[in-house]
C-alpha positions in Angstrom: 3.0 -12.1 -7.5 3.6 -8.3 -8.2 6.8 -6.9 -6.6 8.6 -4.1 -7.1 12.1 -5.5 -8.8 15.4 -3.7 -8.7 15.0 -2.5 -12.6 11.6 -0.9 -11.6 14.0 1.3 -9.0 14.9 5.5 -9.9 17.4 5.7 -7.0 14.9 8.4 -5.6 14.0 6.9 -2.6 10.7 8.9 -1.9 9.5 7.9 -5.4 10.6 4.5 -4.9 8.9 3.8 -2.0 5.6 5.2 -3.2 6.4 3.3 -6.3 6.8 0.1 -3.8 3.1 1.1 -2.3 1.2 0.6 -5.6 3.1 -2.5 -6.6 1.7 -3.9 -2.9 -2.2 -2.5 -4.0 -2.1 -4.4 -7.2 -0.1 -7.6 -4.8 -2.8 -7.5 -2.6 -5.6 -7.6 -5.3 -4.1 -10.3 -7.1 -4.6 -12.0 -3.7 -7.6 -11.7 -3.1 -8.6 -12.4 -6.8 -7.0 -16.0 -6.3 -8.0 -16.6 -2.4 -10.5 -19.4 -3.0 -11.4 -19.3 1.1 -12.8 -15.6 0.4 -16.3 -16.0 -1.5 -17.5 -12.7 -1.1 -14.6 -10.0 -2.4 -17.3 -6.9 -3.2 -16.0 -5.4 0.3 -12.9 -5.9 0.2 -12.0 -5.2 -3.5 -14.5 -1.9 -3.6 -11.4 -1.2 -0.8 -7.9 -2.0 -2.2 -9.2 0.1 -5.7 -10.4 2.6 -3.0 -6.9 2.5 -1.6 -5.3 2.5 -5.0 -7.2 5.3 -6.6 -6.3 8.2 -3.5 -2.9 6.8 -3.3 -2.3 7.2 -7.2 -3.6 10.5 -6.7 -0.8 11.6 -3.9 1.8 9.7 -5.4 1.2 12.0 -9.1 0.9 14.8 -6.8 4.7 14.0 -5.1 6.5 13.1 -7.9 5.0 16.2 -9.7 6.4 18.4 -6.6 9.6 16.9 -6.9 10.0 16.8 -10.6 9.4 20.7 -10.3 11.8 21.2 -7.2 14.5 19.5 -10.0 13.2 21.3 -12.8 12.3 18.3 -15.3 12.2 19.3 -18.3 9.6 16.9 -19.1 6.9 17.5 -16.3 4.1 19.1 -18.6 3.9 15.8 -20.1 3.8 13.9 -16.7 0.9 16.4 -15.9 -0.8 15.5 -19.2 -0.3 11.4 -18.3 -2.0 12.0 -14.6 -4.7 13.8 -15.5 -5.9 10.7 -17.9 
């Protein structure tokens, strides 16, 4: 259901791939959410957002590093968006 589509692509392959990764969290919890053959999803859910929540934090972390290896003019603001 949630895929990463060629508009949602930078043409930084680092970012996109990261970018990729989150697309498959939320894919696999929209899975789960509709597998009927799964009754109880505590586990497994408590795991994906888990999953989701450290990988968020690295992938803020990298595109930070490399927005600053690039100096972005804009990366104060990026800062400000993570940090919600």
């Amino acid at each position: 259901m949630y895929e990463m589509k060629p508009e949602y692509y930078i043409g930084i392959d680092m970012i996109d791939e990261e970018h990729k990764q989150l697309f498959k969290y939320a894919d696999d919890a929209y899975e789960l959410l509709h597998d009927e053959n799964t009754p109880d999803k505590y586990d497994r859910i408590d795991m994906i957002l888990e999953d989701l929540r450290d990988y968020t934090a690295k992938h803020f972390n990298d595109e930070e590093q490399y927005m600053e290896s690039v100096s972005y003019t804009h990366l104060r603001a990026h800062e400000t968006l993570a940090n919600l």
